[in-house]
MIKE-464223 format. One record per atom (N, C-alpha, C): residue number from 1; residue in one letter; chain; atom name; x, y, z. Coordinates in steps of 0.05 Angstrom, whole numbers. Example, Ala and Ser with C-alpha at 12.3 -4.5 7.8 and 13.67 -1.06 7.14 Angstrom:
2
{r 1 "A" "A" "N" {264 -114 156}}
{r 1 "A" "A" "CA" {246 -90 156}}
{r 1 "A" "A" "C" {264 -66 156}}
{r 2 "S" "A" "N" {257 -45 142}}
{r 2 "S" "A" "CA" {273 -21 143}}
{r 2 "S" "A" "C" {258 1 157}}
END
This chain:
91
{r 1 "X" "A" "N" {2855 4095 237}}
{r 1 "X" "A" "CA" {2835 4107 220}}
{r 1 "X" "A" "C" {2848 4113 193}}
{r 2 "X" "A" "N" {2832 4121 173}}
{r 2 "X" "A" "CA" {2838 4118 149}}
{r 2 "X" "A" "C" {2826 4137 131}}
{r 3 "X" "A" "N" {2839 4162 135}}
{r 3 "X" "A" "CA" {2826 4188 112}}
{r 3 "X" "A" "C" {2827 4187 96}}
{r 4 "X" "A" "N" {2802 4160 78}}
{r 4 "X" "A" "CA" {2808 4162 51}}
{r 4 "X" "A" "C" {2785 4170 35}}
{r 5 "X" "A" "N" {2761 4179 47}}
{r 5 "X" "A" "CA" {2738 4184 38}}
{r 5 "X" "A" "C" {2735 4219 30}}
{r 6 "X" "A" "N" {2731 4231 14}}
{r 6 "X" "A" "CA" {2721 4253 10}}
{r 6 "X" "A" "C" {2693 4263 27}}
{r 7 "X" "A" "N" {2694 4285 34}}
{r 7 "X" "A" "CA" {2676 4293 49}}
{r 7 "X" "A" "C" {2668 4319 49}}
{r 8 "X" "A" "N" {2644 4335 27}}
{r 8 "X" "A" "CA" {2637 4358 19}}
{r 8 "X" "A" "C" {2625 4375 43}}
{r 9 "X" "A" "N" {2628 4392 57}}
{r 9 "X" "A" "CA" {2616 4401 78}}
{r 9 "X" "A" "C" {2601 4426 74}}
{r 10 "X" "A" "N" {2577 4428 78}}
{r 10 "X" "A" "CA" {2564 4458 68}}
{r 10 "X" "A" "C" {2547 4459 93}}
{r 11 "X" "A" "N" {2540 4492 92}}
{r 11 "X" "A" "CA" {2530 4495 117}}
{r 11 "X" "A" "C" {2499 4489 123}}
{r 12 "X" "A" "N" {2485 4492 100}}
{r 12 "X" "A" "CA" {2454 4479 98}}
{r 12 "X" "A" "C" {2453 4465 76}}
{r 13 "X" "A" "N" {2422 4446 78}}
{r 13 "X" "A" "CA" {2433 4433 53}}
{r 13 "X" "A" "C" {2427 4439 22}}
{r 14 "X" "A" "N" {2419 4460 16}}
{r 14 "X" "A" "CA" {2428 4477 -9}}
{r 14 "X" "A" "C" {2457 4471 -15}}
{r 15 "X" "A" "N" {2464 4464 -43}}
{r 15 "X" "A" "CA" {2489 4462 -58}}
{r 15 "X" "A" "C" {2510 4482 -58}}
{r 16 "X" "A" "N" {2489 4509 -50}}
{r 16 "X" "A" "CA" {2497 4541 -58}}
{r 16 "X" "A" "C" {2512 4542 -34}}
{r 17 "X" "A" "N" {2507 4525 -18}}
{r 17 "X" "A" "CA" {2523 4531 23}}
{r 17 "X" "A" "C" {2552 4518 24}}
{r 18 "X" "A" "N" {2561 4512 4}}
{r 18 "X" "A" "CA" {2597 4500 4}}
{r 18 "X" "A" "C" {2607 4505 18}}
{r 19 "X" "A" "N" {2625 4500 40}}
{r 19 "X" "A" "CA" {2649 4500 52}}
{r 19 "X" "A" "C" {2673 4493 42}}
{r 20 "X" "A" "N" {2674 4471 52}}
{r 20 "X" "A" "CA" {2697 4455 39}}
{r 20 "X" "A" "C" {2702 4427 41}}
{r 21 "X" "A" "N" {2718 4412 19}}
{r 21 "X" "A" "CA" {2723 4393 22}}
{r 21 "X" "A" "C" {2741 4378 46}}
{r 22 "X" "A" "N" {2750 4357 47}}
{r 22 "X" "A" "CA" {2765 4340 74}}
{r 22 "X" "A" "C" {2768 4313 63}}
{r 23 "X" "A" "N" {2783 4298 79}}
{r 23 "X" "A" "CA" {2786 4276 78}}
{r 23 "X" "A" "C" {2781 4262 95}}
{r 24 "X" "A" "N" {2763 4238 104}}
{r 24 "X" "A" "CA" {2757 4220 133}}
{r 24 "X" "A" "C" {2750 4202 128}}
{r 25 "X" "A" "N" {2761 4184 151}}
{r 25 "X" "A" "CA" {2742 4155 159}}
{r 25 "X" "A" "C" {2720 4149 157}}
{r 26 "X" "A" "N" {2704 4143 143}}
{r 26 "X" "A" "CA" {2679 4137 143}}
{r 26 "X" "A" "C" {2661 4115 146}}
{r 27 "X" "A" "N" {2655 4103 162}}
{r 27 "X" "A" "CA" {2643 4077 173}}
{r 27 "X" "A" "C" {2612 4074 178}}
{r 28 "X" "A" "N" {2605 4055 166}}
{r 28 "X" "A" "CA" {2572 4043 172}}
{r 28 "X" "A" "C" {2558 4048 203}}
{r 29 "X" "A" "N" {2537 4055 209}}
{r 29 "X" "A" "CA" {2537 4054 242}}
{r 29 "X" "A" "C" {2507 4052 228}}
{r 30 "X" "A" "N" {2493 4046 260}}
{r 30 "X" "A" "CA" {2470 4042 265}}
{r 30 "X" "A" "C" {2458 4047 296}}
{r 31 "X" "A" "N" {2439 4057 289}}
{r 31 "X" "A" "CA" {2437 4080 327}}
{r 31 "X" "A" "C" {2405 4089 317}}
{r 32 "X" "A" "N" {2387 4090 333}}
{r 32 "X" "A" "CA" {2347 4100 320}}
{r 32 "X" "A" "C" {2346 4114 348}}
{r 33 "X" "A" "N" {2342 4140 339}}
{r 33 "X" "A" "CA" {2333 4161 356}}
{r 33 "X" "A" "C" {2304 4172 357}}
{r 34 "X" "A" "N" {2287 4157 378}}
{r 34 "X" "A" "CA" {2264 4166 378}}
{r 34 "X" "A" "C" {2254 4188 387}}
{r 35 "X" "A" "N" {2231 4199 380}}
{r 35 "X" "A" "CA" {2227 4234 400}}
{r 35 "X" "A" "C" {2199 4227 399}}
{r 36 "X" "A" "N" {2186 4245 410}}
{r 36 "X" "A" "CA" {2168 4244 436}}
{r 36 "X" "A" "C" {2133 4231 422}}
{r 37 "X" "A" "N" {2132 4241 390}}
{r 37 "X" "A" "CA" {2108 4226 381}}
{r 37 "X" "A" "C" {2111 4208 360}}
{r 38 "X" "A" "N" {2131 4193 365}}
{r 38 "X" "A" "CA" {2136 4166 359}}
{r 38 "X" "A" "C" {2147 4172 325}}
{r 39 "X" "A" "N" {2165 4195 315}}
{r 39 "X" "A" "CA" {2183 4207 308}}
{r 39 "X" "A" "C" {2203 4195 310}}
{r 40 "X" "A" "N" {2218 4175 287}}
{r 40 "X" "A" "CA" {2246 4159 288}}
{r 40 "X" "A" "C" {2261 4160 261}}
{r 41 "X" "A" "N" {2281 4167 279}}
{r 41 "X" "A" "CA" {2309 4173 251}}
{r 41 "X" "A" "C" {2324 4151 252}}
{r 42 "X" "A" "N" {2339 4147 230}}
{r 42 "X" "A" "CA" {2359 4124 237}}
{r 42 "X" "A" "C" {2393 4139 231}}
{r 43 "X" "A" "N" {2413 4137 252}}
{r 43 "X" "A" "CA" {2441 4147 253}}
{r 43 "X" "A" "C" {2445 4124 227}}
{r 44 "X" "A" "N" {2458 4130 210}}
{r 44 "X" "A" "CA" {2474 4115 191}}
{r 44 "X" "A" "C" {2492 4108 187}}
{r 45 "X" "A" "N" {2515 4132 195}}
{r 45 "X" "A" "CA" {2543 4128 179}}
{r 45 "X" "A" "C" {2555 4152 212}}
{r 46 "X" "A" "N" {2582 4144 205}}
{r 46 "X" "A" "CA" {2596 4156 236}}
{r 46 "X" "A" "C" {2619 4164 209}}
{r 47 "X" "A" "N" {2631 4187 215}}
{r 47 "X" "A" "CA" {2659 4199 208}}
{r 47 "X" "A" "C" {2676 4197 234}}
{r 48 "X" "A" "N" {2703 4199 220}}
{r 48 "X" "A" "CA" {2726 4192 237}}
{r 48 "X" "A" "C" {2739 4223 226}}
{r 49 "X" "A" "N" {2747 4245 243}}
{r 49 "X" "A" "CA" {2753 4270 217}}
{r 49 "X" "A" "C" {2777 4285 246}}
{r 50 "X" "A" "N" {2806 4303 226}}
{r 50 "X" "A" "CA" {2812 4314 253}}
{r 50 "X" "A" "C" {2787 4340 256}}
{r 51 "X" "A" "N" {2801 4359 281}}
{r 51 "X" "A" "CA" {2771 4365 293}}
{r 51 "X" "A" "C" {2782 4395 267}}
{r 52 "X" "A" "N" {2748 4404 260}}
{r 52 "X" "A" "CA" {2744 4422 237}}
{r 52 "X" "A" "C" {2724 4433 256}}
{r 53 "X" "A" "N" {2730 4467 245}}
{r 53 "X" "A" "CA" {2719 4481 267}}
{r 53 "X" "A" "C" {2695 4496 242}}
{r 54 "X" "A" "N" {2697 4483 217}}
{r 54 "X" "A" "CA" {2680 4487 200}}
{r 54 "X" "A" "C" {2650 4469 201}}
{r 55 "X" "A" "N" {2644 4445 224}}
{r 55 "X" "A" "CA" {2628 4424 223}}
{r 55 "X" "A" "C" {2620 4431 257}}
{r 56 "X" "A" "N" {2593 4433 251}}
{r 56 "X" "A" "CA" {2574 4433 276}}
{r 56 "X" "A" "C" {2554 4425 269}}
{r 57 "X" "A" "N" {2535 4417 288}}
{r 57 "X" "A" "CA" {2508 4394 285}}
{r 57 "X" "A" "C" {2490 4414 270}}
{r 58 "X" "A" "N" {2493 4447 257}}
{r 58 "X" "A" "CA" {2473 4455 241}}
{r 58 "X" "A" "C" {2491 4442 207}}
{r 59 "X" "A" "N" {2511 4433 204}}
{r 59 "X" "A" "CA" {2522 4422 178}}
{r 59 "X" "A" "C" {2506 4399 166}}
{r 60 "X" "A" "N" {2510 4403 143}}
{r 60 "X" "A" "CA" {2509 4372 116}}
{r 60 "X" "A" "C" {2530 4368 108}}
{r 61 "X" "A" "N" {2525 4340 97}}
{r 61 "X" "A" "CA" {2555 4331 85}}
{r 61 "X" "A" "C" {2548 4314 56}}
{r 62 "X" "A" "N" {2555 4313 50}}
{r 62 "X" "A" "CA" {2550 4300 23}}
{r 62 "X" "A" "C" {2583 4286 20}}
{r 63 "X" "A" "N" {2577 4251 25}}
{r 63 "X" "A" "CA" {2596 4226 19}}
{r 63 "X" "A" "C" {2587 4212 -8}}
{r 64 "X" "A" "N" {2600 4221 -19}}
{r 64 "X" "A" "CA" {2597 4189 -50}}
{r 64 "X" "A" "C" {2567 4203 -67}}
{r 65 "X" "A" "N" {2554 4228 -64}}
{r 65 "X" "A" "CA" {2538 4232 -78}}
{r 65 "X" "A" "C" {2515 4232 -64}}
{r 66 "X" "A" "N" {2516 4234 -32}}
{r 66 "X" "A" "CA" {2493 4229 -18}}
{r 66 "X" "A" "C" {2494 4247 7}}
{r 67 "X" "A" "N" {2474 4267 16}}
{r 67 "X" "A" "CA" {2469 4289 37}}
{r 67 "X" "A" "C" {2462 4275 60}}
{r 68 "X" "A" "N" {2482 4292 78}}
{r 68 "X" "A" "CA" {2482 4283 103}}
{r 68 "X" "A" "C" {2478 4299 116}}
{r 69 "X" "A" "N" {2454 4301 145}}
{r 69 "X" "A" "CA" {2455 4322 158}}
{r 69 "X" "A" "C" {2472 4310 188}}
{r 70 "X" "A" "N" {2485 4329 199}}
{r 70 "X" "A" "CA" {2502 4329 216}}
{r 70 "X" "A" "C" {2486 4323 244}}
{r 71 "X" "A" "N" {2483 4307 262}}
{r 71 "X" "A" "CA" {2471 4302 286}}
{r 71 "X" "A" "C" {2475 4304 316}}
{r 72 "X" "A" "N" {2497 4296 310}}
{r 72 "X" "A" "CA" {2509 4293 340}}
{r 72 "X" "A" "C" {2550 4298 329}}
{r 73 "X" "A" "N" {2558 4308 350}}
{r 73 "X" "A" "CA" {2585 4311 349}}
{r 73 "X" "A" "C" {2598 4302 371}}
{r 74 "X" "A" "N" {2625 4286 374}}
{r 74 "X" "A" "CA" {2636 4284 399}}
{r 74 "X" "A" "C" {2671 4287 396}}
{r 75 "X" "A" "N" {2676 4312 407}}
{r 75 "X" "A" "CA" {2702 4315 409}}
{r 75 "X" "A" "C" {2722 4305 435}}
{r 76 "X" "A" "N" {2742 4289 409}}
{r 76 "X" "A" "CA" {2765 4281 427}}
{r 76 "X" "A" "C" {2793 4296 427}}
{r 77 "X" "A" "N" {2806 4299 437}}
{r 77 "X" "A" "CA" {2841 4300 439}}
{r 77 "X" "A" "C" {2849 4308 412}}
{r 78 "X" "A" "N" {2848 4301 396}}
{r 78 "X" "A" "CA" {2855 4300 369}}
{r 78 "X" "A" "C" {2840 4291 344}}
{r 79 "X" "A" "N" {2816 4296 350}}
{r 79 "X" "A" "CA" {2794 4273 324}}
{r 79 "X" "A" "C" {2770 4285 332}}
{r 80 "X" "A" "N" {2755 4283 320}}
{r 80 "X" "A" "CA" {2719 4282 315}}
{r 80 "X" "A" "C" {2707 4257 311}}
{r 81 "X" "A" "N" {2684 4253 326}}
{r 81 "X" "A" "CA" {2665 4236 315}}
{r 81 "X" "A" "C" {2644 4247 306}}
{r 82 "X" "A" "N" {2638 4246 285}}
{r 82 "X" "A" "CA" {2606 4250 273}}
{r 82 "X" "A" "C" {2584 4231 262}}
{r 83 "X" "A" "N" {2565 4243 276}}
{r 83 "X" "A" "CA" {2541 4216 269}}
{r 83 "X" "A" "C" {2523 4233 245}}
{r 84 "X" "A" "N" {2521 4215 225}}
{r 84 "X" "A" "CA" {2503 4226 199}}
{r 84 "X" "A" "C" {2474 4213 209}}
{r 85 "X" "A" "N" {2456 4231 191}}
{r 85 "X" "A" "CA" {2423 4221 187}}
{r 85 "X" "A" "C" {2422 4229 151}}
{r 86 "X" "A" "N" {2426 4211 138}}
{r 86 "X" "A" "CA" {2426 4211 119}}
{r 86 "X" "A" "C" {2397 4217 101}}
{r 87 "X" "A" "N" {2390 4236 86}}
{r 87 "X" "A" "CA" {2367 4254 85}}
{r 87 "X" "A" "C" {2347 4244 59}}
{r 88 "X" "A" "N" {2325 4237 67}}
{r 88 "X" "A" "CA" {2309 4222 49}}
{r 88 "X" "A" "C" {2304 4238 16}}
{r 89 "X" "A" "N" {2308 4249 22}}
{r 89 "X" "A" "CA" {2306 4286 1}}
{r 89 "X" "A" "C" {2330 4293 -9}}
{r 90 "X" "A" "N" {2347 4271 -30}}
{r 90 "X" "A" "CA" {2374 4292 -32}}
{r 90 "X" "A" "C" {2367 4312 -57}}
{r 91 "X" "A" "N" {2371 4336 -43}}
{r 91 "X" "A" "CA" {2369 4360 -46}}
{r 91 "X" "A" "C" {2398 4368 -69}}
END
């Protein structure tokens, strides 16, 4: 993996909610999560990050100028995966 991406982390997606910056892997993905009245998101982008105890599925992220809301999380050994829904509304 390759922490070369900047990665703004705030806790809602107001600008005013900063956390902090990071560095991660950041990779293309593709994943459509449907819910119950035919309600479909599309997963976008997956982070590769070590694990930050500042990032939970209520987070945004903003990569390259663009808001991400946080979706799904899966902790390993030594790493994070995070799945983005990248937000039609950047806020």
């Amino acid at each position: 993996m390759f922490y070369n991406t900047l990665i703004k982390i705030y806790s809602k997606s107001d600008p005013n909610s900063y956390i902090k910056s990071i560095y991660a892997d950041v990779q293309p993905y593709l994943k459509s999560i449907m819910f119950e009245d035919g309600f479909e998101i599309n997963i976008t982008r997956r982070v590769f990050c070590d694990i930050e105890n500042s990032i939970s599925i209520h987070s945004y992220m903003e990569i390259e100028n663009e808001k991400y809301k946080v979706m799904d999380i899966k902790k390993w050994d030594s790493y994070m995966e995070v799945y983005l829904y990248k937000l039609k509304r950047q806020v």
